[in-house]
Residue frames relative to the residue before (quaternion, step in Angstrom):
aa qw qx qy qz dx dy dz
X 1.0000 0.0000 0.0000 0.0000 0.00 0.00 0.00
X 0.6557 0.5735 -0.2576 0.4181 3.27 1.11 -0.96
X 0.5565 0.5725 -0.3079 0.5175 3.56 1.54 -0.60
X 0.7362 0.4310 -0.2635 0.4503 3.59 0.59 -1.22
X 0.5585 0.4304 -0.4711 0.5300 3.99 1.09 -0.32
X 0.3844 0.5921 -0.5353 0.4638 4.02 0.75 -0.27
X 0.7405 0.5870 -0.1460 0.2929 2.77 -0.23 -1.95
X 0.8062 0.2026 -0.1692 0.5296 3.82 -0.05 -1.46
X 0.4740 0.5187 -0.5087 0.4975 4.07 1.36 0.06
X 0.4408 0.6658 -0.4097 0.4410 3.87 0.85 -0.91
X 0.8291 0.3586 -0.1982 0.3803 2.58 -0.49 -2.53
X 0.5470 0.5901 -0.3645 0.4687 4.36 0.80 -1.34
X 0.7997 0.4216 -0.3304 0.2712 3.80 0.26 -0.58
X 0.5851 0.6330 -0.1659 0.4790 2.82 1.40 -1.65
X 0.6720 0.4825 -0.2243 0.5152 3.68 1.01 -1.15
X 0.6831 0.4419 -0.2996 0.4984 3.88 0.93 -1.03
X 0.6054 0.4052 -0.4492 0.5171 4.30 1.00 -0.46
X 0.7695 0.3210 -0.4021 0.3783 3.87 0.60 -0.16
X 0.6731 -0.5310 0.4156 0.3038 3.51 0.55 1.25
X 0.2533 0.6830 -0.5364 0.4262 3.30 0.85 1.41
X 0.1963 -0.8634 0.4613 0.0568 3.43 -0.13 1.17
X 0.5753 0.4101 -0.3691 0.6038 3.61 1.12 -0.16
X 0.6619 0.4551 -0.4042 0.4375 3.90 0.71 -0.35
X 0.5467 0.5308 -0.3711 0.5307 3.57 1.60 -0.48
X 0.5443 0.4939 -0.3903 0.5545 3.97 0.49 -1.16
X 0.8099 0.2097 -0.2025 0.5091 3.99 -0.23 -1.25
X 0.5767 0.3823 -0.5571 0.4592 4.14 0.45 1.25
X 0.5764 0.4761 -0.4402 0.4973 3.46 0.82 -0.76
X 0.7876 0.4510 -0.2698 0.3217 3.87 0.23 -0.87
X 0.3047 0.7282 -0.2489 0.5612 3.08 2.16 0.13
X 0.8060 0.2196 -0.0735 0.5447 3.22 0.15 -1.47
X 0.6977 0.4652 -0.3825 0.3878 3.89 0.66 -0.08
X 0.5874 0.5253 -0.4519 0.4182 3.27 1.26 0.23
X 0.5893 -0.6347 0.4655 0.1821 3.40 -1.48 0.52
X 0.3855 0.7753 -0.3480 0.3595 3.07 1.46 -0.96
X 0.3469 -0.7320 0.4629 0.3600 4.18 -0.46 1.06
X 0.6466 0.5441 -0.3753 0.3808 3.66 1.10 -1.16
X 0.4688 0.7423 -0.2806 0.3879 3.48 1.45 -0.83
X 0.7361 0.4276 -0.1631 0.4987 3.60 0.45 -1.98
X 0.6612 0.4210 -0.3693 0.4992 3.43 0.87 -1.01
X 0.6771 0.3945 -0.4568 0.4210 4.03 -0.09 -0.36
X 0.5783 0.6828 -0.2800 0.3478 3.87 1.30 -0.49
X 0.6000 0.6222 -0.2858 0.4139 2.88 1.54 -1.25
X 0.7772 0.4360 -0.0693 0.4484 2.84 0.99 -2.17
X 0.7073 0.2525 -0.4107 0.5171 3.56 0.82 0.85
X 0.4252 0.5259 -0.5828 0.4504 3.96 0.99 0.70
X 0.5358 0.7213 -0.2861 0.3328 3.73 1.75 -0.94
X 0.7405 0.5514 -0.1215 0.3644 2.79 0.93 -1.89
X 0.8037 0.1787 -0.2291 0.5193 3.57 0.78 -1.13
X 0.7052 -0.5747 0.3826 0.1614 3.65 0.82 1.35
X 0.3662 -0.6307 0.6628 0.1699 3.75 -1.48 0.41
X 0.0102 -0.8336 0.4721 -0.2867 3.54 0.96 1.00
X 0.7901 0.0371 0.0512 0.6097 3.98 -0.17 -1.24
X 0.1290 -0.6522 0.7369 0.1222 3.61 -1.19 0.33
X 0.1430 -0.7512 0.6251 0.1569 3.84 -1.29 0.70
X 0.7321 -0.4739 0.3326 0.3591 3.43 -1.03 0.40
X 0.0159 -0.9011 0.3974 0.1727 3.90 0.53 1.03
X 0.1867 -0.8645 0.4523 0.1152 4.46 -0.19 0.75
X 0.0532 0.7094 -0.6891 -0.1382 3.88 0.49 0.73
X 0.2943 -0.7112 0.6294 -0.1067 2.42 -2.20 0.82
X 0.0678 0.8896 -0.4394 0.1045 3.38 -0.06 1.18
X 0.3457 0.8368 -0.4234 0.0315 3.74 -0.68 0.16
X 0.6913 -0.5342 0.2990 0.3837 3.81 -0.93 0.50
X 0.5908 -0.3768 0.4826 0.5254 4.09 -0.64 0.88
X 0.9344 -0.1721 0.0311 0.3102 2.57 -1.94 1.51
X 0.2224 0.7141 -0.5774 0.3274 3.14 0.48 1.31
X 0.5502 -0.5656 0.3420 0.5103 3.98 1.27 -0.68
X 0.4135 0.6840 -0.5991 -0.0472 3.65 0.74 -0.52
X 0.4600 0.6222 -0.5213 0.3601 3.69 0.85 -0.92
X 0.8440 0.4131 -0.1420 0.3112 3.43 -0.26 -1.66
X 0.4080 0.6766 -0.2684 0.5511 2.95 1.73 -0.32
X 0.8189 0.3947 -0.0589 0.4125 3.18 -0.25 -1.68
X 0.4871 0.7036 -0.2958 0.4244 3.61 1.32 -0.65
X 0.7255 0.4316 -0.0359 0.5350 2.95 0.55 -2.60
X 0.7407 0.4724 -0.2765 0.3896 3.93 0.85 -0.54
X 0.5876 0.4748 -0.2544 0.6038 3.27 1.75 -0.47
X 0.4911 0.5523 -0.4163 0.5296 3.81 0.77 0.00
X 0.8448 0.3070 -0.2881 0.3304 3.07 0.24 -1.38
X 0.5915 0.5527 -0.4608 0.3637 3.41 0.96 -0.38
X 0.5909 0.5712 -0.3968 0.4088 3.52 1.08 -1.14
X 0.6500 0.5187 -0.4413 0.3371 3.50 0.64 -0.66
X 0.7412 0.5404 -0.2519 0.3084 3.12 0.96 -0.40
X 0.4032 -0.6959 0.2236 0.5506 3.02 2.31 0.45
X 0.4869 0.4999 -0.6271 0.3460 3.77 0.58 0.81
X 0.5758 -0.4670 0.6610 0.1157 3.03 -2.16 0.76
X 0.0128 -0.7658 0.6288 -0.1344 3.52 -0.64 1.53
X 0.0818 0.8084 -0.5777 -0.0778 3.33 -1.36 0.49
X 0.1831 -0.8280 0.5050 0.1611 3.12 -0.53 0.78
X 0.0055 0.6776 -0.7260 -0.1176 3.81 -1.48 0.44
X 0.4236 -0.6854 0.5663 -0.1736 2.70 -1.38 1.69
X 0.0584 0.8138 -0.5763 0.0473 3.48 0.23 1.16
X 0.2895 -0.7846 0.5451 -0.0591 3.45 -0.93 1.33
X 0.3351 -0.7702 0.4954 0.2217 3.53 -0.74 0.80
X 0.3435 -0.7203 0.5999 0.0570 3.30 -1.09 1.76
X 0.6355 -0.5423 0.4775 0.2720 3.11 -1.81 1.20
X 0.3515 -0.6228 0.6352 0.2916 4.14 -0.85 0.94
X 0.7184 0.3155 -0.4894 0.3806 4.09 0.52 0.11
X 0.8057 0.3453 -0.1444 0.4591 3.40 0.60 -0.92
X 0.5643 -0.6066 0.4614 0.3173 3.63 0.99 -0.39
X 0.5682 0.6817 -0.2409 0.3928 3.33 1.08 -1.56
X 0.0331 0.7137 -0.6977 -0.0528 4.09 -1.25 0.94
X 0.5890 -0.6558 0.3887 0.2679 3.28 -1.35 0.10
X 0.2408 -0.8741 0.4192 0.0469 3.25 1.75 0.23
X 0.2856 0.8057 -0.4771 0.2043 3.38 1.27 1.04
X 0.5074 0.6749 -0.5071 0.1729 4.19 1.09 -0.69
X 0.5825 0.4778 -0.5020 0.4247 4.22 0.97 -0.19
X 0.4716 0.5874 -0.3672 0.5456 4.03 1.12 0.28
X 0.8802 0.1895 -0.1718 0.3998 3.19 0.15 -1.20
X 0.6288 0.3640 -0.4276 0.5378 3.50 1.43 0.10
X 0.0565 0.8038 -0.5913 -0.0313 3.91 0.73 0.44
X 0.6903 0.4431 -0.3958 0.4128 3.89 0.67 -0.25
X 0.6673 0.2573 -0.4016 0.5721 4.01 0.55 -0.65
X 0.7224 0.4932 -0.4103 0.2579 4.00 0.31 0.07
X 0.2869 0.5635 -0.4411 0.6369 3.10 2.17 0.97
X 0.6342 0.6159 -0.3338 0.3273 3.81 0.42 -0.43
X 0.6651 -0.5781 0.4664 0.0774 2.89 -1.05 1.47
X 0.8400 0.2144 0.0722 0.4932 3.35 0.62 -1.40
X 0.6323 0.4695 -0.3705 0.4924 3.55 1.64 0.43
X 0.0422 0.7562 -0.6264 -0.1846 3.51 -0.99 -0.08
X 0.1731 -0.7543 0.6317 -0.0456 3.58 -1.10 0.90
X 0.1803 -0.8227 0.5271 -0.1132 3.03 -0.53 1.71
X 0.1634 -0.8253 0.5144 0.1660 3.69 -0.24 0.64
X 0.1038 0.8681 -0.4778 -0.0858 4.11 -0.62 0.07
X 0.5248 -0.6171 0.4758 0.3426 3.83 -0.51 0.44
X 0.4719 -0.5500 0.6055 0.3288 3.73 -1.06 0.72
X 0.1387 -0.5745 0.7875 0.1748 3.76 0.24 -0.87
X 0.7584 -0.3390 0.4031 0.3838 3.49 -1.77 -0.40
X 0.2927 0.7553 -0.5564 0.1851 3.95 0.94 0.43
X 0.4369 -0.6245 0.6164 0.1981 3.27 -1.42 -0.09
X 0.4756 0.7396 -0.1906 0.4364 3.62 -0.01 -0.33
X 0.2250 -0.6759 0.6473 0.2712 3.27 -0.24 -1.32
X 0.7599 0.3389 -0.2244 0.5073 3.60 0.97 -0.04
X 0.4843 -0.6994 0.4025 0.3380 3.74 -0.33 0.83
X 0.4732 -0.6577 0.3573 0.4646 3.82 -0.48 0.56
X 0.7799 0.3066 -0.4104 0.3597 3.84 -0.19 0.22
X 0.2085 0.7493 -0.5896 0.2177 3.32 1.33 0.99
X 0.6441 0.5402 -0.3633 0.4017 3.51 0.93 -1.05
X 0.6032 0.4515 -0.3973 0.5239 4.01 0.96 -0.61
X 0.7087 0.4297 -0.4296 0.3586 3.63 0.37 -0.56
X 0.5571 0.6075 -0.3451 0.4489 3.47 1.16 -0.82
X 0.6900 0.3897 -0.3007 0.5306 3.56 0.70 -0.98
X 0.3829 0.7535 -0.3630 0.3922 4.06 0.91 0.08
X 0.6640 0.6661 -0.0618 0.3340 2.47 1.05 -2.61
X 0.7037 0.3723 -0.1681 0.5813 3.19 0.32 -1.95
X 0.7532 0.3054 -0.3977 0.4258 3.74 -0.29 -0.79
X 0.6525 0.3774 -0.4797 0.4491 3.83 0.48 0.36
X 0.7619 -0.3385 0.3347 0.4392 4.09 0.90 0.48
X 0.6862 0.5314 -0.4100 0.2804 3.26 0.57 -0.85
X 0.7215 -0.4941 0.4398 0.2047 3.91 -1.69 1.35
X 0.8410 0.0329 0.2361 0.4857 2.85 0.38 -2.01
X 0.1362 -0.6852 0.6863 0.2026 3.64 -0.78 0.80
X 0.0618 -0.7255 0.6711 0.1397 3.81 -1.28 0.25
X 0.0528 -0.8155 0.5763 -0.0082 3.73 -0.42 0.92
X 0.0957 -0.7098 0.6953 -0.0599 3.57 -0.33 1.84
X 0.1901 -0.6983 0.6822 0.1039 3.46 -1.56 1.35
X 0.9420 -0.2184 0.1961 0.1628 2.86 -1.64 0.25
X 0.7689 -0.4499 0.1555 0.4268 2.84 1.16 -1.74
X 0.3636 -0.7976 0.1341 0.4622 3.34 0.88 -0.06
X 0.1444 0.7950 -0.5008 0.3103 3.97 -0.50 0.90
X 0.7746 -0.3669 0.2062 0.4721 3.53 -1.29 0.56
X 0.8000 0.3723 -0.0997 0.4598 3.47 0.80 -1.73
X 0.5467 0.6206 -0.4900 0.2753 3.56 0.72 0.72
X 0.1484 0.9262 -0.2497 0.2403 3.06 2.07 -0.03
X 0.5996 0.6766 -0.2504 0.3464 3.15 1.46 -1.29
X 0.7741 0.4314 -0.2893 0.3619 3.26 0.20 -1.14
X 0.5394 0.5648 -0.5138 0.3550 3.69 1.21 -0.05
X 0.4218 0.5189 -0.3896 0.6333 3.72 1.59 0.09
X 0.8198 0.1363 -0.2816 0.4796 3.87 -0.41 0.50
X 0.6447 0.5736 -0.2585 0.4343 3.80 1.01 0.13
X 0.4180 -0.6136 0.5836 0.3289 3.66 -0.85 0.68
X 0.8062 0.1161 0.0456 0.5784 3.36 0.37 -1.70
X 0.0245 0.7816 -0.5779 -0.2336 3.60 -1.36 0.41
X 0.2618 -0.7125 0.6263 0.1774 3.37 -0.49 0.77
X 0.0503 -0.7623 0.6243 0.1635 3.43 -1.70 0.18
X 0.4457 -0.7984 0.3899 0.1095 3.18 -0.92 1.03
X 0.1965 -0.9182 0.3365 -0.0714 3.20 -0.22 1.11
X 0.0694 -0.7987 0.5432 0.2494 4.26 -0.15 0.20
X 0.5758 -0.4924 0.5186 0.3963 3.75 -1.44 0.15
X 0.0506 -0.6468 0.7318 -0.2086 3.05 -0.97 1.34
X 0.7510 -0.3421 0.5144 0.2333 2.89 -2.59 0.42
X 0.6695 -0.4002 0.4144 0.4688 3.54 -1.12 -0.18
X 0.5273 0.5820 -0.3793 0.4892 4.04 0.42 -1.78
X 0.7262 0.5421 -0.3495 0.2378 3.79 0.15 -1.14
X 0.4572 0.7224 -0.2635 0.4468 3.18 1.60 0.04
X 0.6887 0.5144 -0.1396 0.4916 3.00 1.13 -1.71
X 0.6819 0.5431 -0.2211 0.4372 3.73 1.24 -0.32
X 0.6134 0.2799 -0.3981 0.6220 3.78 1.21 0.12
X 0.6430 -0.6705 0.3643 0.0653 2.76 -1.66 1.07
X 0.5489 -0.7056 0.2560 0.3679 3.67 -0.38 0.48
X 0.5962 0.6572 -0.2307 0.3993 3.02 1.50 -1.07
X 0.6788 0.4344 -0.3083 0.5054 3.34 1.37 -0.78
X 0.6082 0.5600 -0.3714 0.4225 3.72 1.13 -0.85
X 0.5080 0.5916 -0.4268 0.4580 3.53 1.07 -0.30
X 0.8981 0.3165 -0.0836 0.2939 3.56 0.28 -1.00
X 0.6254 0.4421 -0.3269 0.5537 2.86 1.68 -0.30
X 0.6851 -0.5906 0.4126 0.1079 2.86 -2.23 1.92
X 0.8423 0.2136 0.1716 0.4642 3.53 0.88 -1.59
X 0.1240 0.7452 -0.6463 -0.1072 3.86 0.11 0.14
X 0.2219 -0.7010 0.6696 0.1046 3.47 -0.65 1.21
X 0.2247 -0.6498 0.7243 0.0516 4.39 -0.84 1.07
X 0.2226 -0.7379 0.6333 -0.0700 3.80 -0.58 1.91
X 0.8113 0.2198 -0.2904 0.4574 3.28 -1.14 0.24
X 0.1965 0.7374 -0.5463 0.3453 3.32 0.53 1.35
X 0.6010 0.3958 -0.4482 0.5304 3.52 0.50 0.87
X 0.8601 0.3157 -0.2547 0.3093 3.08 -2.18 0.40
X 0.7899 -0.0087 0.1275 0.5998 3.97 -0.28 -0.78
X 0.7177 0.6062 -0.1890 0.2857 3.52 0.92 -1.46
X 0.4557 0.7436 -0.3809 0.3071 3.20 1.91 -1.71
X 0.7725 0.5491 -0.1896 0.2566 3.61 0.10 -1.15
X 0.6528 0.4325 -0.1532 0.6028 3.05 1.47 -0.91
X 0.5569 0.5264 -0.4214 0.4849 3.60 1.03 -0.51
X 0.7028 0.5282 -0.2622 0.3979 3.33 0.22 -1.48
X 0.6400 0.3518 -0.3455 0.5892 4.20 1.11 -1.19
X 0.4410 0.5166 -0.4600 0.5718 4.54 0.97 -0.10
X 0.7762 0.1560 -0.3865 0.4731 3.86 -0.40 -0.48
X 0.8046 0.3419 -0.4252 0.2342 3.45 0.08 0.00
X 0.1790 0.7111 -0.4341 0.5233 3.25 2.03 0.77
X 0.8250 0.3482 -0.1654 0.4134 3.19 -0.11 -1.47
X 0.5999 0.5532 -0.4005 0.4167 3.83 1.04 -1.09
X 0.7144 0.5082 -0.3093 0.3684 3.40 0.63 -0.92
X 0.6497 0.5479 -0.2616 0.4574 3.63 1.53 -0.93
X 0.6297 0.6002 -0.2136 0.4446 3.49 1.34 -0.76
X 0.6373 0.4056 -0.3284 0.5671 3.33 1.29 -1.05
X 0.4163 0.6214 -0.4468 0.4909 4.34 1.12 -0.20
X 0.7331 0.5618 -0.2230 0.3118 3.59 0.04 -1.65
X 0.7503 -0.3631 0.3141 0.4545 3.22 0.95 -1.56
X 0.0463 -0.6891 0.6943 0.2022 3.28 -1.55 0.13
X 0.0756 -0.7606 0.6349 0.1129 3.61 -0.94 0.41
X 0.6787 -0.5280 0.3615 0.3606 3.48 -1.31 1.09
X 0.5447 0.7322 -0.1900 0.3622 4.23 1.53 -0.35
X 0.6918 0.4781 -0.0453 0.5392 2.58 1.83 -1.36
X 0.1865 -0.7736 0.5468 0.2605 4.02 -0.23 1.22
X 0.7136 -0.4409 0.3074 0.4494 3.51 -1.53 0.29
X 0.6295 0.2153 -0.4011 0.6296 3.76 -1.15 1.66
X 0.7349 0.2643 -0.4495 0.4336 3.69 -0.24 -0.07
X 0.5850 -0.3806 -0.6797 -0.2259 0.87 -2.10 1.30
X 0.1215 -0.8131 0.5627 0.0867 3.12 -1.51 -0.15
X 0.3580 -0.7601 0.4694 0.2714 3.38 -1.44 0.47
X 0.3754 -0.6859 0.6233 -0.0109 3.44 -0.94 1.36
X 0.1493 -0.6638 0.7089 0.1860 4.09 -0.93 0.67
X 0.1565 -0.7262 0.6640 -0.0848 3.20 -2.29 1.14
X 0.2467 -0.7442 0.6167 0.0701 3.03 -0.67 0.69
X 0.5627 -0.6966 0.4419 0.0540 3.61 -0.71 1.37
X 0.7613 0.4403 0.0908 0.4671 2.61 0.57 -2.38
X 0.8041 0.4354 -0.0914 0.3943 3.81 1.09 -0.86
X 0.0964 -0.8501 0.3742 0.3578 2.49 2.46 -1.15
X 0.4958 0.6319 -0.5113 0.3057 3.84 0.74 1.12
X 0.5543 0.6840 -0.1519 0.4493 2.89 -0.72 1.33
X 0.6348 0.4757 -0.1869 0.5794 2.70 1.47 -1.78
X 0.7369 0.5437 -0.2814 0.2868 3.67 0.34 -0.66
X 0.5701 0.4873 -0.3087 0.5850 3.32 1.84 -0.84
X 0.7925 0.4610 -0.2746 0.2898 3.93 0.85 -0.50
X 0.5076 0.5665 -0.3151 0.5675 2.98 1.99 -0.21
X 0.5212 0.6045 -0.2625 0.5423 4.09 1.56 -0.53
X 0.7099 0.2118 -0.1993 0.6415 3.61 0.78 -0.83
X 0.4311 0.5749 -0.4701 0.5125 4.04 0.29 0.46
X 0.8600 0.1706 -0.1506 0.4568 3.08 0.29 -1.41
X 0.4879 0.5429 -0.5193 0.4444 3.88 0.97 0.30
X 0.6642 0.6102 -0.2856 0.3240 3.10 0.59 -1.11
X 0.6162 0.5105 -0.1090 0.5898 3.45 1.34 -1.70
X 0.6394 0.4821 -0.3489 0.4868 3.73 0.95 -0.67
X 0.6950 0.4713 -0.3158 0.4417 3.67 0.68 -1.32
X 0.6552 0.4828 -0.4336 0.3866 4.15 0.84 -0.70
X 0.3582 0.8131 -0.2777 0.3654 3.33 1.84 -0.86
X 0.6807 0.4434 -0.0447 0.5814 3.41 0.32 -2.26
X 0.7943 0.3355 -0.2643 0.4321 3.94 -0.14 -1.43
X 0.5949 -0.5652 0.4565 0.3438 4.05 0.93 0.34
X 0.6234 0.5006 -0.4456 0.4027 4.05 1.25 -0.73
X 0.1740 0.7017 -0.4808 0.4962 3.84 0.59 0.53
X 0.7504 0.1571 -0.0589 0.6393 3.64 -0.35 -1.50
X 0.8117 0.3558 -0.3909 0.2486 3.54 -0.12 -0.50
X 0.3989 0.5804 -0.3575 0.6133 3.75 1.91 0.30
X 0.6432 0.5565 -0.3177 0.4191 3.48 0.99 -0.87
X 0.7944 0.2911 -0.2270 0.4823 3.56 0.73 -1.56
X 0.7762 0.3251 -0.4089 0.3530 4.04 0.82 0.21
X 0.1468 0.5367 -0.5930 0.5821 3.30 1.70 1.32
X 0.7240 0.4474 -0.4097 0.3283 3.70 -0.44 -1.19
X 0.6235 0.6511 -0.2086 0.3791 3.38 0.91 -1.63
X 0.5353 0.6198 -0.2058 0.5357 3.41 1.02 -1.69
X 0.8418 -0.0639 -0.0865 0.5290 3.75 -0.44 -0.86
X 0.2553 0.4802 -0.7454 0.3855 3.54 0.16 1.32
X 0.6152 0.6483 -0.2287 0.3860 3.56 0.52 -1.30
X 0.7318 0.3246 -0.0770 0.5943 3.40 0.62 -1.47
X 0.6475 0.4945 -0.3855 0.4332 3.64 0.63 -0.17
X 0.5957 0.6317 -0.2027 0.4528 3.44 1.73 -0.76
X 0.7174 0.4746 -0.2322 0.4540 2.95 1.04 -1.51
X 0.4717 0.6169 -0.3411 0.5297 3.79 1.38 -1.12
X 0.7162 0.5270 -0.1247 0.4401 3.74 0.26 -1.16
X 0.6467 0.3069 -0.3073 0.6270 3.94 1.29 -0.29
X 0.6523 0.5720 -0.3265 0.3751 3.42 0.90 -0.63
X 0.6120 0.4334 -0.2580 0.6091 3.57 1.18 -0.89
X 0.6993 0.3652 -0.4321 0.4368 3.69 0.33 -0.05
X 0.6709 0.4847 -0.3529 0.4364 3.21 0.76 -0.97
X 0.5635 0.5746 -0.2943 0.5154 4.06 0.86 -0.36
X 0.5022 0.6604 -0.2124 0.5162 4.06 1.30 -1.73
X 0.8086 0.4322 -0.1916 0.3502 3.87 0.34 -1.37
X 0.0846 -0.8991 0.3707 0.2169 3.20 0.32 0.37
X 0.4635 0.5029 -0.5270 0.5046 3.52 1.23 0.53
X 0.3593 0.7218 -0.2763 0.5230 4.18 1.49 -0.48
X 0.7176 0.2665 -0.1273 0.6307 3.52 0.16 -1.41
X 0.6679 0.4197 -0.4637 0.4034 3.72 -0.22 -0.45
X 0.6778 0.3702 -0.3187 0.5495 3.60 0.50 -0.69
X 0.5270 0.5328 -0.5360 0.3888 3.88 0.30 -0.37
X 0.8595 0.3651 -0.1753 0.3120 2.96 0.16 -1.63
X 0.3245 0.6555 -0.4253 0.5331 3.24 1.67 0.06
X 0.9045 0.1893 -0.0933 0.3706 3.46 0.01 -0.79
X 0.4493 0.5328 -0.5481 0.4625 3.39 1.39 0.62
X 0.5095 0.7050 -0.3849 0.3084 3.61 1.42 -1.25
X 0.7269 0.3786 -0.2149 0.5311 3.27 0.82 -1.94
X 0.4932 0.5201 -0.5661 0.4072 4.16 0.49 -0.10
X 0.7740 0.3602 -0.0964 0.5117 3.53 0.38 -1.28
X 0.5502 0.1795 -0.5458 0.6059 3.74 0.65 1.11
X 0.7218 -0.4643 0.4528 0.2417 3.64 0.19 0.51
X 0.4595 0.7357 -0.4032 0.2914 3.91 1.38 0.15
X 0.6368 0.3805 0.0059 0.6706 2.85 1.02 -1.55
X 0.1968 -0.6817 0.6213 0.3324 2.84 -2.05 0.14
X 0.7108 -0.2428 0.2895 0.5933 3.75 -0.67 0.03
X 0.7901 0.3680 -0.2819 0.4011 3.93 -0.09 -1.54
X 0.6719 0.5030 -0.2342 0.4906 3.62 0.90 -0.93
X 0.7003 0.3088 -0.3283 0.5536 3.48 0.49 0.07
X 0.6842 0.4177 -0.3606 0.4768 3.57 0.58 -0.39
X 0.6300 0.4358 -0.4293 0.4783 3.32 1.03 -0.19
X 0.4237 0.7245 -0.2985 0.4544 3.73 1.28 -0.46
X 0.7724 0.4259 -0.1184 0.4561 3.16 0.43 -1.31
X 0.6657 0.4583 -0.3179 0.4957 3.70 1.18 -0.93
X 0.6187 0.5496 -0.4844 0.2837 3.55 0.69 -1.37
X 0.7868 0.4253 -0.3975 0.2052 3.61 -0.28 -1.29
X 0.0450 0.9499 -0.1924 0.2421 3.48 1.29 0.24
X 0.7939 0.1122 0.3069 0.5128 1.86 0.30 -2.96
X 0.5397 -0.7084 0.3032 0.3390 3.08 1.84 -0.07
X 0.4028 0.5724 -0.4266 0.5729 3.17 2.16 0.62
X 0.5517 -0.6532 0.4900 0.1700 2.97 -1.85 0.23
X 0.4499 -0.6268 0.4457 0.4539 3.88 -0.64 0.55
């Protein structure tokens, strides 16, 4: 048995490096499963097809109904037109009772999911943080080893804890709608820190005017926030787009790829690359003590022992969690 999981992990790679899109759809769903026999056949086929090509990676973040779909659509066309290979993964907020998402972005992008040269990949948040489900980073690495130009990684939504994806992303861009002044006061710092680009949509028609008095809101708030030694002279900054008109798209896909070109040239490229790696070594660990420590069932009996007594008010939180770690190590609470 142990030969034939070889075998169809083989047959799954070999089929996902030749730009087999149904062999890509049935690897990502590979690596998003929990199943242990699952993770373990995942491993051994993230192995197999290697860290070899790297594609241009574009998180994406922005406030409810802001456009990213229609966005991302009209931005993934245009690139295909240019004969690049886009993919997109679409992380979707999951219900906190059922789990369950609507996994609607192959609907709302119905024009690049006619494409030839796109692939669009919906996934459930599950209970992540982040904005990006945790095996976005395995699907991304999929991505590139199936051919693909561009990865584009739209979260959830935009907020303290979407932060994440600037850890799996070359460039992050944030997405952004014309708004009053106050609208300022409503995105979060943590995210203005990291993000590369705030791209102001609905820049056309009635809106143009207000967009245009929005980027120079934000330019002025961005040059406040920070410069980092990463960032070449002008970044970041906020550029208006126009979804619907597609203006815009061309000047933001020009400063993307300078920007991504200049970390390229200055060597910070690889060095974003190896404290990404670092980053979810860490989190891949910590994920990994948790699932054992849950797995044991003499483990779980004592957890839940001591969440009980948190939540009558016995314990606090630190004392019991420190409880729970010591016997481990064979130390005492």
């Amino acid at each position: 048995m142990a030969g034939k999981g070889r075998g169809v992990v083989e047959d799954l790679a070999r089929d996902v490096a030749a730009g087999n899109r149904r062999a890509l759809a049935r690897a990502i769903t590979l690596v998003e499963s929990g199943r242990a026999d699952h993770r373990a056949r995942a491993t051994d086929l993230l192995t197999a097809l290697g860290t070899g090509r790297q594609a241009l990676r574009i998180g994406l973040s922005g406030t409810p109904g802001v456009g990213k779909s229609t966005f991302i659509e009209a931005f993934g066309c245009m690139l295909t037109g240019q004969g690049l290979r886009v993919a997109v993964l679409a992380v979707d907020p999951s219900s906190a009772r059922s789990g369950g998402s609507i996994l609607g972005d192959k609907t709302r992008m119905e024009r690049l999911s006619r494409d030839p040269n796109a692939f669009i990949r919906p996934s459930p948040a599950q209970s992540e943080l982040g904005g990006v489900a945790r095996r976005t980073r395995e699907a991304i690495a999929l991505c590139e080893a199936a051919g693909f130009d561009v990865v584009l990684i739209e979260t959830v939504g935009v907020g303290q804890s979407e932060t994440a994806v600037a850890e799996m992303s070359d460039v992050f861009c944030l997405l952004l709608a014309p708004a009053g002044g106050d609208e300022l006061q409503g995105v979060k710092r943590g995210i203005m820190e990291t993000c590369d680009l705030i791209l102001v949509n609905k820049a056309d028609g009635d809106l143009r005017a207000q967009a245009l008095r929005t980027c120079a809101d934000y330019a002025g708030a961005l040059r406040l926030l920070r410069k980092r030694a990463r960032d070449p002279q002008g970044f970041p900054k906020a550029l208006p787009v126009s979804a619907l008109t597609e203006d815009g798209l061309d000047q933001a896909w020009a400063e993307i790829r300078a920007l991504a070109g200049w970390r390229r040239d200055t060597g910070i490229h690889d060095t974003r690359r190896v404290e990404q790696n670092r980053f979810w070594f860490h989190e891949e660990v910590r994920q990994a003590l948790l699932a054992r420590l849950r797995a044991d069932p003499g483990t779980a009996d004592r957890l839940a022992r001591l969440e009980q007594a948190v939540a009558d008010g016995r314990l606090s939180p630190a004392l019991a969690a420190r409880q729970a770690v010591a016997p481990l190590f064979g130390e005492d609470a």
